[in-house]
NULUM-611887 format. One record per residue (C-alpha): x, y, z; residue in three letters. Coordinates in steps of 0.5 Angstrom, whole numbers, plus 500, padded with zeros to 3 digits. Example, Ala and Ser with C-alpha at 12.3 -4.5 7.8 and 13.67 -1.06 7.14 Angstrom:
# NULUM-611887
525491516ALA
527498514SER
//
This chain:
# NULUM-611887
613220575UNK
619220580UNK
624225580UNK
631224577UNK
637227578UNK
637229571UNK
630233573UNK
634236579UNK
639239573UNK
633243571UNK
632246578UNK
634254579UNK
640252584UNK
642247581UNK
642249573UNK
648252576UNK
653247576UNK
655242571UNK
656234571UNK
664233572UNK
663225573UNK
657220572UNK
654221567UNK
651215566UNK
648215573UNK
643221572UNK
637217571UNK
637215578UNK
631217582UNK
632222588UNK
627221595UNK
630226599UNK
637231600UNK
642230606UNK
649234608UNK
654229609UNK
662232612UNK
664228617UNK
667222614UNK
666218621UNK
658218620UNK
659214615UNK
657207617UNK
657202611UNK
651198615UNK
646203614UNK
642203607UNK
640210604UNK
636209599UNK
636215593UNK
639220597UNK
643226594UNK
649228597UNK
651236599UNK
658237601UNK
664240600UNK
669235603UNK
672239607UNK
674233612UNK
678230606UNK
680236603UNK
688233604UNK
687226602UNK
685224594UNK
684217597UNK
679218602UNK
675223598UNK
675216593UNK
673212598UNK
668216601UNK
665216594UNK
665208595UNK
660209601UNK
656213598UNK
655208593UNK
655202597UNK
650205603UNK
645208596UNK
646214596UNK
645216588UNK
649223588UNK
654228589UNK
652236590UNK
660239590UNK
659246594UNK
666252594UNK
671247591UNK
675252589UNK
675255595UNK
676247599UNK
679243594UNK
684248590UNK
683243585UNK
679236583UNK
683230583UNK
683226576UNK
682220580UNK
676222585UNK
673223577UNK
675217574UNK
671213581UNK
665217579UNK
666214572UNK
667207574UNK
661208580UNK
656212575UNK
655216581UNK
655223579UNK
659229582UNK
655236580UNK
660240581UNK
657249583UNK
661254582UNK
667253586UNK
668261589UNK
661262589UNK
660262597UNK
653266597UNK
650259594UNK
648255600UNK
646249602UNK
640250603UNK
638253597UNK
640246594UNK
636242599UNK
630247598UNK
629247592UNK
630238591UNK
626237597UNK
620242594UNK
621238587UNK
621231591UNK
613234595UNK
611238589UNK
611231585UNK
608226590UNK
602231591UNK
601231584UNK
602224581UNK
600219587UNK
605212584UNK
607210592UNK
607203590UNK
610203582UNK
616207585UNK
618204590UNK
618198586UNK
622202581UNK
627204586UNK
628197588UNK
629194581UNK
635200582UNK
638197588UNK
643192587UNK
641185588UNK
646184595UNK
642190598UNK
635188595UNK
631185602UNK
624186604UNK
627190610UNK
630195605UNK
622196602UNK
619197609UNK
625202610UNK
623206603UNK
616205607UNK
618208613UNK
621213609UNK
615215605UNK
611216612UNK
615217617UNK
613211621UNK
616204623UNK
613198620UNK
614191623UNK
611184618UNK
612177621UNK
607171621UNK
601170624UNK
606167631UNK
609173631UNK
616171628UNK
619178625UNK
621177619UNK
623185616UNK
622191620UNK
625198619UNK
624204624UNK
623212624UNK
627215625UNK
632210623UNK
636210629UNK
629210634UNK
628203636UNK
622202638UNK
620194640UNK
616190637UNK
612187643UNK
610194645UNK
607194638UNK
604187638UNK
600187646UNK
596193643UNK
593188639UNK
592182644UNK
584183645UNK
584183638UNK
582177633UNK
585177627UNK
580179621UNK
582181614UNK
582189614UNK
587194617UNK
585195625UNK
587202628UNK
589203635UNK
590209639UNK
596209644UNK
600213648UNK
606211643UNK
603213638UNK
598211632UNK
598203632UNK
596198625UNK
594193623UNK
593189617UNK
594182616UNK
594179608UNK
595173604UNK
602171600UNK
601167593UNK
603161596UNK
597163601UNK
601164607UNK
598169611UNK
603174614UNK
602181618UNK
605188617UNK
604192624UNK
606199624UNK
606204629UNK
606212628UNK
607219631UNK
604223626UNK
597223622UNK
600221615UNK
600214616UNK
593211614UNK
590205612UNK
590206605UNK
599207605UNK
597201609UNK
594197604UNK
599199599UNK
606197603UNK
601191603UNK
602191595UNK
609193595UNK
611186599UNK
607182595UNK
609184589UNK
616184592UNK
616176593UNK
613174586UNK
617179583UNK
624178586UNK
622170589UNK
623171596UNK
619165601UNK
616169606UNK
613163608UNK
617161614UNK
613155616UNK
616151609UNK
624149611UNK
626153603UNK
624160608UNK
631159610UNK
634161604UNK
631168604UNK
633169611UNK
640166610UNK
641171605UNK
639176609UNK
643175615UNK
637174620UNK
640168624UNK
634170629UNK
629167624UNK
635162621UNK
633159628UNK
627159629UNK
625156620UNK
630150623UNK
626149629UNK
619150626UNK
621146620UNK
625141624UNK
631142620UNK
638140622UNK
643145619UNK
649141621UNK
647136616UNK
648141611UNK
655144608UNK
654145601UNK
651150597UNK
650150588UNK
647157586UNK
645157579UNK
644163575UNK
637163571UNK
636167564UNK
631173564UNK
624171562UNK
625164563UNK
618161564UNK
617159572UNK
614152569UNK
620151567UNK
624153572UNK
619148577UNK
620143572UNK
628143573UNK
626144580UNK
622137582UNK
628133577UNK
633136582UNK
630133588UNK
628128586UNK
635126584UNK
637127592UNK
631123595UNK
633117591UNK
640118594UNK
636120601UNK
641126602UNK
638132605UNK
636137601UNK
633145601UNK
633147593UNK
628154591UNK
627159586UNK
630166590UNK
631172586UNK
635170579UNK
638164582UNK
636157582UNK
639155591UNK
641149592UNK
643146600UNK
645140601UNK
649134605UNK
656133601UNK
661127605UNK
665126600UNK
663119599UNK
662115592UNK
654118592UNK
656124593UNK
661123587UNK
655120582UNK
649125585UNK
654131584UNK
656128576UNK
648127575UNK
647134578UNK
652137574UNK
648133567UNK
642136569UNK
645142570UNK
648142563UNK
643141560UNK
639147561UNK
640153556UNK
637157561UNK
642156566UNK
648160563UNK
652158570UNK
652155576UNK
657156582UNK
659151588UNK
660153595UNK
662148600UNK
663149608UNK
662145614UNK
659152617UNK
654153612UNK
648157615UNK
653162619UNK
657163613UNK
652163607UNK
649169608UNK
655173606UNK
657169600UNK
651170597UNK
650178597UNK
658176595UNK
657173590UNK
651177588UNK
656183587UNK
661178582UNK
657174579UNK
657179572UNK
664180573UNK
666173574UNK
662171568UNK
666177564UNK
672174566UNK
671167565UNK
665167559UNK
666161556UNK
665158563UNK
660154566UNK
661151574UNK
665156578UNK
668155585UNK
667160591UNK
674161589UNK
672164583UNK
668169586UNK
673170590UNK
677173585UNK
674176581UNK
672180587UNK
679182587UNK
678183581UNK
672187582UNK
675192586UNK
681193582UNK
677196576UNK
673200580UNK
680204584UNK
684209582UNK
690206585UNK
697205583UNK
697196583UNK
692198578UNK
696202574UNK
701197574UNK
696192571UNK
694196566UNK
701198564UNK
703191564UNK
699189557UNK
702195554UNK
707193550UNK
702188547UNK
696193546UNK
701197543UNK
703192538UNK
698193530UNK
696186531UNK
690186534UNK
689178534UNK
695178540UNK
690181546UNK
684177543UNK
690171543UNK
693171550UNK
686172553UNK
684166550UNK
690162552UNK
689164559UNK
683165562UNK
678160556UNK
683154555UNK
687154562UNK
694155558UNK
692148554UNK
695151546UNK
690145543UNK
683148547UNK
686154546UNK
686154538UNK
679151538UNK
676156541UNK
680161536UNK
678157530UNK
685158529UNK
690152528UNK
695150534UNK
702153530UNK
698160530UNK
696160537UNK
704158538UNK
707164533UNK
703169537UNK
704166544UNK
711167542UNK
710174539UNK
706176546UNK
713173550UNK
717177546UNK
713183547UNK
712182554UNK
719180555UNK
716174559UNK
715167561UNK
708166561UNK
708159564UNK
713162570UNK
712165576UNK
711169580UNK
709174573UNK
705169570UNK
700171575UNK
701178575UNK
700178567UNK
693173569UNK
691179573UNK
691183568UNK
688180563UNK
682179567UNK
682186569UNK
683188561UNK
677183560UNK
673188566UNK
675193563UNK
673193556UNK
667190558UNK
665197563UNK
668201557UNK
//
């Protein structure tokens, strides 16, 4: 089994200290160990998988603000834990609002004796990483805990790019997978920083005819490989590997291999750049590169595309049934001849396709919408519409994979969302996990009516806003109450509140902090 953050508790240098925030977060496993005090070598771009943090946030000593925001990155790039050394002697004192970010992230801050300067950092770092050595030579699970480590990232970071990175990690080599024509898919390098191209890599291998087993070259930039594997759509793709130590060997080969297989029929990502549906995969990457040559492979024209459905698909939902909603979807687009890209990617059915606004349009987008409604494993779907579809795409999709629960919280009666809607809910998203002033104004705004013994108000006003859109009908249906109820009590809330709720500009701020109550319940 892989070492947690919970198992380094039980560690001589750690079982010092104690967990101050974070709780929830201690199940997350750890791979390696990094002293970080310098805020400018932050960069949010660079991904570090399970990394426990040591710091003693000496560069932030003066500023709460940063020392949250700090967490933030941490969280952001993949980091998994805070090691807090001498916090008395640095900080005098732990801010409450550095605590309730660790809360809201479950990133767990444990906090060593605050005036023990004896305790060093390389105490911590010696005794995780020979914990972190001890349990790969005895419990040889490379490939199950990588996949492990992969189902903890969040989906928006969740690439092929990023297994090779854990890859390179384990054996401290670069990695290279592209298809049979030499176009790159993913690659990571060792160190991280240390480019080493591709061409190089690939020319040692040019005298070379493929075959089905891990070739090995000896060069003066190192130890190249080789191995070349069939997808389950029976693509072939290629992983090259170049090293300048003798840990890398073909068997490690041949489970990075199985880990990118089990990636793409685990989380449905189309490696097969040789089919136009690739370039969902790739735009969510952000690999304009390949975005480029999948269009010019496959023919596609991505100025005839500007608008994109995401539908999200339930858990263990059968993929006959998914293929069948699938072949209906385009279908329904090749008799009306409008250009369509549509695949199963992660947990989200994607559809591209050419919107003009015309009355075709209007009556395909009516029948998709039915198709859609019809299917009990789409709990919702979402529309996205600009005339730069493939350059901007990329960065909606891990926007909206970041949202998408949030905006569901707030909105769980509802079925067809906007971008507009992710878009706020990414604001409100990032009200709940800060610890800032317009936040507290929020949250005291609804006071007087969480305060009041009747518990139905909340439940009302929550209703009446965000589910029924300010109708007093819909409103009482949702409620199973009769229309006069909701009335009385919208009555008693305005009272209350002091109010209008139909009146501008407060009617917006009590719509914000209903959907942040909503969030905020929800993450309780």
């Amino acid at each position: 089994m892989s070492v947690t953050l919970r198992d380094c508790l039980k560690l001589p240098s750690l079982s010092l200290g104690k967990v101050i925030a974070g709780h929830k977060g201690l199940s997350s496993i750890v791979t390696t160990v990094s002293v970080l005090e310098f805020e400018d070598g932050m960069e949010e771009d660079i991904m570090t998988p399970n990394e426990l943090l040591v710091s003693a946030l000496f560069c932030l000593k003066d500023d709460v603000d940063a020392q949250c925001q700090f967490l933030r990155k941490c969280k952001h790039n993949g980091d998994v834990g805070l090691v807090l050394f001498y916090a008395d002697m640095i900080l005098g004192n732990i801010d409450a609002k550095l605590l309730e970010t660790a809360d809201l992230l479950n990133f767990p801050i444990i906090l060593l004796p605050g005036k023990d300067m004896g305790l060093k950092y390389s105490d911590v770092i010696g005794d995780v990483m020979e914990a972190i050595f001890y349990d790969r030579k005895v419990n040889h699970y490379f490939v199950s805990s990588t996949i492990e480590r992969l189902s903890q990232t969040p989906e928006a970071v969740r690439t092929p790019s990023l297994a090779l990175q854990i890859a390179s990690d384990y054996a401290k080599a670069s990695f290279f997978l592209c298809d049979r024509q030499y176009h790159l898919i993913a690659s990571s390098f060792w160190p991280a920083s240390n480019y080493l191209n591709f061409e190089i890599v690939k020319e040692a291998f040019s005298d070379d005819p493929f075959t089905d087993h891990t070739v090995v070259k000896n060069q003066e930039d190192g130890v190249f490989f080789r191995t070349p594997f069939v997808e389950k759509d029976d693509s072939t793709l290629v992983l090259y590997a170049a090293s300048k130590n003798e840990i890398l060997y073909s068997g490690i080969m041949s489970e990075v291999v199985e880990i990118i297989q089990l990636f793409t029929a685990l989380w449905h990502y189309n490696l097969n750049v040789s089919t136009k549906e690739a370039v969902i995969p790739a735009l969510f990457d952000g690999k304009q590169h390949l975005v480029r040559h999948i269009c010019q492979l496959t023919h596609l024209k991505a100025e005839l595309y500007n608008e994109a459905m995401i539908a999200e698909v339930r858990d263990f939902t059968p993929e006959k049934e998914i293929q069948s909603f699938l072949a209906e979807v385009r279908l329904l687009f090749a008799k009306s001849s409008i250009p369509l890209i549509a695949d199963l990617h992660g947990t989200h059915v994607i559809l591209l396709y050419q919107n003009e606004m015309a009355v075709k349009n209007k009556l395909l987008e009516e029948d998709l919408k039915e198709i859609l409604n019809e299917r009990s494993f789409i709990p919702f779907y979402t529309y996205y519409h600009t005339e730069t579809l493939f350059e901007e795409l990329g960065k909606f999709l891990r926007e909206y994979s970041k949202v998408k629960n949030t905006a569901r919280g707030i909105y769980p009666h509802k079925k067809c969302f906007t971008a507009e809607d992710m878009r706020y809910a990414l604001r409100i998203l990032d009200l709940h996990n800060s610890v800032s002033a317009e936040k507290e104004y929020y949250c005291n705004l609804l006071r007087p009516v969480l305060d009041d013994k009747d518990i139905d108000l909340m439940l009302t006003l929550s209703a009446y806003l965000l589910d029924a859109a300010s109708e007093l009908k819909k409103a009482s249906e949702i409620l199973f109450v009769h229309r006069n109820t909701v009335l009385y009590r919208l009555n008693k809330i305005k009272s209350l509140l002091g109010f209008d709720l139909a009146k501008m500009p407060m009617a917006y701020d009590i719509y914000v902090a209903v959907s942040l109550y909503r969030i905020n319940e929800q993450n309780a």
